[in-house]
C-alpha positions in Angstrom: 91.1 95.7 112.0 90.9 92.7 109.8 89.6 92.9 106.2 88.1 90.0 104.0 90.1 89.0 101.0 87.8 89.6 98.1 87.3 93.0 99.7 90.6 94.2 99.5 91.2 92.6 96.2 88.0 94.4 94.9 89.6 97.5 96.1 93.1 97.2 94.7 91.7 96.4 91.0 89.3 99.3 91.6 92.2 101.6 91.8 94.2 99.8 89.0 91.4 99.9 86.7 90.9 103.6 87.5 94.2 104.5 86.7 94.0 102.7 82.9 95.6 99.5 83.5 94.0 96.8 80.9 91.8 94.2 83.3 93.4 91.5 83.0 96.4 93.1 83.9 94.8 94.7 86.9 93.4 91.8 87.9 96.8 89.8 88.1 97.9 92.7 90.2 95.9 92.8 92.2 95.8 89.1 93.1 99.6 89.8 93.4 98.9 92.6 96.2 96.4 91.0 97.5 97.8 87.4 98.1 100.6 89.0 99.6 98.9 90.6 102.3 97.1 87.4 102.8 100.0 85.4 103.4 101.3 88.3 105.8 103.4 90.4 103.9 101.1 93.4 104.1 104.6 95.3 103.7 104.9 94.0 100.2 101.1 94.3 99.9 98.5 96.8 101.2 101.3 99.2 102.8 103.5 99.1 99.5 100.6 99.5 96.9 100.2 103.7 97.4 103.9 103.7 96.4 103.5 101.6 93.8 100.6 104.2 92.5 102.8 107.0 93.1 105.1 105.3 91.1 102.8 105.0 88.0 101.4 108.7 88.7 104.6 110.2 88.4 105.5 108.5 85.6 108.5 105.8 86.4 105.9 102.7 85.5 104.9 102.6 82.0 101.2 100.2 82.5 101.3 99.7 79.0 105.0 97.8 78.4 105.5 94.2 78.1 109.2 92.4 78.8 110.4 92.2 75.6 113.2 89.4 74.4 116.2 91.0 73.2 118.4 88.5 73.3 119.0 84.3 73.5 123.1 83.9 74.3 123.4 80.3 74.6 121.3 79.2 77.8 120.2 82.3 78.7 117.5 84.4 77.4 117.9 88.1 78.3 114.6 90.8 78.4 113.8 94.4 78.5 111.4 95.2 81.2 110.9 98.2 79.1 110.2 99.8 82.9 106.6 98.0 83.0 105.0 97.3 86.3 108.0 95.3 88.0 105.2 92.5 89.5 103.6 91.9 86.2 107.0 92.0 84.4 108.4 88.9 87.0 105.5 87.2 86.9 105.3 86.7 83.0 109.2 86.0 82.8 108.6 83.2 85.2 105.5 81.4 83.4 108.0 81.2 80.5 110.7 79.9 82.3 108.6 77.7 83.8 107.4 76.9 80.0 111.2 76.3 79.2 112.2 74.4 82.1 109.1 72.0 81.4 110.7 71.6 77.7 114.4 71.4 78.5 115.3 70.9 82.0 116.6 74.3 83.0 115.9 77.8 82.3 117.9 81.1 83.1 116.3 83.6 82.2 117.7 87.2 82.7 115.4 90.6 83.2 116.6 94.5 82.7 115.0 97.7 83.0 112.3 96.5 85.3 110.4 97.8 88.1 110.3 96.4 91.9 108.6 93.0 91.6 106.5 93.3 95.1 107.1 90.3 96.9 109.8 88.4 96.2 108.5 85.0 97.3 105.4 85.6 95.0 107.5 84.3 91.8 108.8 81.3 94.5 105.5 80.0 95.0 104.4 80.5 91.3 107.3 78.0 90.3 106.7 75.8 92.7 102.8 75.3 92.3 104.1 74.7 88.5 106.3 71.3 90.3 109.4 73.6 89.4 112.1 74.3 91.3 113.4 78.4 91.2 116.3 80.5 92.4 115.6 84.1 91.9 117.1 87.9 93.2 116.6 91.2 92.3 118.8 94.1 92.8 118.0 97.2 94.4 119.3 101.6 95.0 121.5 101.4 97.6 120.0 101.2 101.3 122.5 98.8 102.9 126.0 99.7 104.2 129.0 97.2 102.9 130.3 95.6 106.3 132.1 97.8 107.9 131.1 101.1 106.4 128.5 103.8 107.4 127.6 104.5 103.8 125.1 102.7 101.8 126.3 101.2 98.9 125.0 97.7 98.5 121.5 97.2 98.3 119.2 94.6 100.6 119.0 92.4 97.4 116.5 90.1 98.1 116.9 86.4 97.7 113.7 83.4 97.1 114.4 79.9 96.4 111.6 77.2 96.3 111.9 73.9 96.2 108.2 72.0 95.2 106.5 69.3 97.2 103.1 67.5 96.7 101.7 69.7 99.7 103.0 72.7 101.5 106.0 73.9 98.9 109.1 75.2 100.9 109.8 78.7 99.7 112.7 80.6 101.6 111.9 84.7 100.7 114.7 86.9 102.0 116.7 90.3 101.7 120.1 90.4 102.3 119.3 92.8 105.4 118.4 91.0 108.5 114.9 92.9 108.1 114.0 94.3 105.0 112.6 98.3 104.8 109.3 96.8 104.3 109.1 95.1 107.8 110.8 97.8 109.7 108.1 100.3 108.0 105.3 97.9 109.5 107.1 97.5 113.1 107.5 100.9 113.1 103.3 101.6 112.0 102.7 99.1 114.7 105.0 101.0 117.3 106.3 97.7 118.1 110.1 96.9 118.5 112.4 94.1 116.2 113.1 91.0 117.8 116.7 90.8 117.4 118.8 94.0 116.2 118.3 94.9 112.8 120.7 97.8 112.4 122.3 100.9 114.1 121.1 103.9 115.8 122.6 107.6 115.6 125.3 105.9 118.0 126.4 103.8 116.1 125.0 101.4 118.1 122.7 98.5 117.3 119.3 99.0 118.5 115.9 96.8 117.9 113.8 100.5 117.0 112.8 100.5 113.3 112.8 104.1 113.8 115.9 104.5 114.7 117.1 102.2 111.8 115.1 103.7 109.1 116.5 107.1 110.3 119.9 105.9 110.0 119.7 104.4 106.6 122.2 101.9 108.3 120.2 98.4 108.2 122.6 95.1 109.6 123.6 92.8 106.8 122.6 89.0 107.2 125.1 87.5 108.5 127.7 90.5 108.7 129.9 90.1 106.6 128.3 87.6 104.9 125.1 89.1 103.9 127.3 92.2 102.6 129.2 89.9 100.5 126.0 88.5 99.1 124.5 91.5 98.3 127.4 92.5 95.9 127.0 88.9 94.7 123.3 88.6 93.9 123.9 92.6 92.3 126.8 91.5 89.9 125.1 88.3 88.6 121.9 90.1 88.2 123.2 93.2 86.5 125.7 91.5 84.0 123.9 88.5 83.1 120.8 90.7 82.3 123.0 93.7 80.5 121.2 95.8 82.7 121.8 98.2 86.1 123.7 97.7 88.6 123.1 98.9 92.2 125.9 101.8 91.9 123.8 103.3 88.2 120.3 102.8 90.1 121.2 104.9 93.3 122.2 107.6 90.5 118.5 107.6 89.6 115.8 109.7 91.0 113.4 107.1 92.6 114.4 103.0 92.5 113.5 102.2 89.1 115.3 99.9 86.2 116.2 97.4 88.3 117.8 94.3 87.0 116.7 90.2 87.8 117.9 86.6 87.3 115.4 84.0 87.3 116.9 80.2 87.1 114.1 77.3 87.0 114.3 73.5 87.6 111.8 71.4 86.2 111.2 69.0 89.3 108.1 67.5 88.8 109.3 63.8 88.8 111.3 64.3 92.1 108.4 66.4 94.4 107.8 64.3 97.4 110.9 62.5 97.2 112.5 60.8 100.5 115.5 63.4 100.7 113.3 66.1 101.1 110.8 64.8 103.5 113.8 63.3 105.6 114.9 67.3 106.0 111.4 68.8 107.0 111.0 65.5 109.4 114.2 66.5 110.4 113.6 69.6 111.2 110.4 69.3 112.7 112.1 66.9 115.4 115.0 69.1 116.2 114.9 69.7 119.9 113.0 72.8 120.8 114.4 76.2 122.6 110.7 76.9 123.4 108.8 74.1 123.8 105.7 75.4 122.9 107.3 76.4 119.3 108.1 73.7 116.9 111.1 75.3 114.4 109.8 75.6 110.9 110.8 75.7 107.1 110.4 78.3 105.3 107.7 79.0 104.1 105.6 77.2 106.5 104.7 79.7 108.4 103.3 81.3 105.5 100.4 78.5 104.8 99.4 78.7 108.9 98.5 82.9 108.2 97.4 82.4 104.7 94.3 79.8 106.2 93.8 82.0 109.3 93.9 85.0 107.3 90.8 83.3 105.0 88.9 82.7 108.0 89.3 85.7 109.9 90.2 88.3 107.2 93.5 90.0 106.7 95.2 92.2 109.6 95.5 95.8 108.4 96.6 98.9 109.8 93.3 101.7 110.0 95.9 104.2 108.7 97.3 101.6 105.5 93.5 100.8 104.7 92.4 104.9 105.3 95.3 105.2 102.6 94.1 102.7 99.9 90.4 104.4 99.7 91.9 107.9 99.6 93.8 106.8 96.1 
């Protein structure tokens, strides 16, 4: 079934506003939740939003607390989430390093005690449309196995850099697991199987059934060993630059909550459209193909060809996701 925009953004600040949230808060959420499932992430939007309510119900998501600046040490300033809805929290810490970076350049600007920010790519595309450049990770419990191990210890840490242009921004959004928990959740809702392996079976084998993966707990890292060594990476910098959590303390926790971030911003506004980056996307674009009928992409591409057919058609949803938003 497909669902107009407005409608489902009507429907997730109904629910906000119902459960106290001050509107113009609810309102940016919403949009948040909403623009995510527009542009195809319904994993990060419509599917994730009843756990993001549970979340609140039971108490883990204070609606009421604003990021809070605790401390400037030279370059970088450092905030308290003070375990506020992690979306709202991410958005407001990148508006004011985007504010900074307009000012000075740069900005680094580090974020405890927060909540899961939703989307990733959402704070990507909000620095971009600003003509900044961003790099920006989150840490997470731990739900990916170090290379080589069984156990999870590191988490799928995800990853979004965004680079500006005068149209069509290129915004890469990525966890450190070759598919995050969100997309095997909606491959699995779908009954449809991965593309390529995304982690192991009972086995010990790897196997393209979400399923299987999600019953396992044993995602694939990126890259091997490579993703497994980013993870740690992305967890270190975020946890010790922000004086928060680390991935270790937040699996000690009942439900993923206190999460730490890193935000770093590039004021770029004087170098969008410039020849170095067009000569890469033209690049790209004229690569030879694998499939003829599929020209390879950017990141973030992809996202502006299902955000305009989404508009025109209304969003994809699952019957059971949207059965599970009006029963909130």
């Amino acid at each position: 079934m497909r669902i107009k925009y407005q409608k489902l953004y009507d429907k997730f600040l109904e629910v906000l506003l119902d459960r106290g949230f001050e509107h113009k808060k609810a309102e940016l959420a919403a949009k948040i939740f909403a623009d995510s499932s527009l542009d195809g992430f319904q994993s990060h939007g419509i599917n994730r939003f009843p756990e993001f309510i549970m979340m609140i119900d039971e108490g883990y998501v204070d609606i009421e607390a604003e990021p809070e600046k605790v401390e400037a040490n030279g370059n970088i300033e450092i905030y308290d989430g003070n375990l506020g809805p992690g979306a709202l929290n991410a958005h407001q810490i990148m508006e004011k390093a985007v504010a900074k970076a307009k000012k000075e350049g740069v900005a680094v600007m580090a974020l405890r005690n927060t909540n899961h920010w939703m989307r990733g790519g959402t704070y990507g595309w909000q620095a971009a449309e600003a003509g900044c450049g961003a790099i920006c990770f989150t840490n997470t419990l731990p739900n990916l196995p170090p290379w080589g191990a069984k156990e999870s210890k590191l988490g799928n840490n995800p990853l979004v850099m965004a680079i500006p242009r005068q149209e069509k921004h290129i915004v890469l959004d990525m966890a450190v697991s070759q598919y995050a928990y969100g997309t095997l959740g909606e491959y699995e809702m779908k009954n449809k199987d991965l593309p390529y392996p995304g982690g192991y079976n009972k086995a010990g084998e790897l196997t393209t059934d979400p399923g299987e993966i999600l019953e396992t707990m044993r995602p694939l890292p990126a890259g091997y060993w490579k993703g497994s060594g980013l993870s740690m990476m992305l967890d270190l910098f975020s946890a010790l630059l922000s004086g928060g959590l680390n991935t270790f303390l937040i699996g000690k926790k009942e439900k993923e909550h206190a999460v730490s971030q890193l935000f770093l911003v590039f004021d770029m506004e004087d170098k969008i459209n410039e020849e170095t980056t067009e000569q890469t996307v033209d690049s790209i674009h004229s690569a030879e193909r694998v499939d003829p009928e599929q020209k390879p992409t950017y990141p973030g591409e992809g996202t502006y060809l299902r955000r305009q057919e989404n508009l025109e058609k209304g969003i994809p949803v699952q019957k059971e996701a949207w059965e599970k938003l009006n029963n909130l």
